[in-house]
N, C-alpha and C positions, 0 to 999 in steps of 0.2 A: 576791575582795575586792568588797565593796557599792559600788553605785555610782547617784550622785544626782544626780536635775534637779531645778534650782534655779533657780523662774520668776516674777519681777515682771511683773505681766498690769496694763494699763489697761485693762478694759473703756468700748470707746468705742459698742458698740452691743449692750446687754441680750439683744435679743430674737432676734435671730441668733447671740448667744454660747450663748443658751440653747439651739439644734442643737448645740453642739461639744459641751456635759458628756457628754451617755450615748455616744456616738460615743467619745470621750475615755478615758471610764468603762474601759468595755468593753475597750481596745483594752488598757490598764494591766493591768488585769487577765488577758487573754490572756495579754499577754508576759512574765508574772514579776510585775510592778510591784506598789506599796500608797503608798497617798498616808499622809504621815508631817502634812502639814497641807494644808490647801485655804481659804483665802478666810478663815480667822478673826482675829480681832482683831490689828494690827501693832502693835507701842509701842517707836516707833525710839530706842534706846542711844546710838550712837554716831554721829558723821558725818555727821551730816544724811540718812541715808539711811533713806526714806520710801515703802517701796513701796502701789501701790494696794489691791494684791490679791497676798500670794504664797505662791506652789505650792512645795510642796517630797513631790519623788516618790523609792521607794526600787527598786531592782534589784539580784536577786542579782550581776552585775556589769555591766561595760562594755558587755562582748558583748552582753548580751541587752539590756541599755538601748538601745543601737547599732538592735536587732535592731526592739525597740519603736518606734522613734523615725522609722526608716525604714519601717517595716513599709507595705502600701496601707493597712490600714486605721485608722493614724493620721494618714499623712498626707493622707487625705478629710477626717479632723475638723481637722487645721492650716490646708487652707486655709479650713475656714469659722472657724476663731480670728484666721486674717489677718487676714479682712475687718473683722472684730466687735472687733477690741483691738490695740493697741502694747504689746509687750513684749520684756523682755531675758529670756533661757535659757541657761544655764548647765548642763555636767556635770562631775561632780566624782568622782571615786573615793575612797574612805575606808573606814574602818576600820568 
């Protein structure tokens, strides 16, 4: 079963966030992953919910998302997303 991270990013500093993409990139790609959307246009529906910027990543499943996520060489590009933004991350398993 497919399995998705689902991340509203505040970029709070451009120019340090700009080290995480190919870091980021890379790491997606390694482990399975394809980004399904990245940073284009939100036009919130429902709820008030308004996110800045959001990601939505795909893996063939849990496991390898799991696998991505923890991997070293994501989690070198996470901590320099720490620094650079506030966000909420979500995974989700689906169809």
């Amino acid at each position: 079963m497919a399995a998705y991270i689902i991340a509203d990013i505040e970029i709070t500093d451009p120019r340090t966030y700009e080290g995480y993409r190919p870091m980021a990139g890379a790491a997606v790609e390694k482990y399975g992953g394809r980004f399904l959307a990245r940073g284009g246009k939100v036009e919130p529906a429902e709820g008030g919910w308004a996110p800045k910027r959001l990601v939505i990543l795909k893996f063939p499943s849990m496991e390898k998302l799991k696998t991505f996520y923890n991997s070293p060489e994501y989690q070198k590009a996470l901590a320099i997303r720490l620094k650079a933004s506030n966000g909420k991350v979500i995974f989700v398993e689906g169809a």
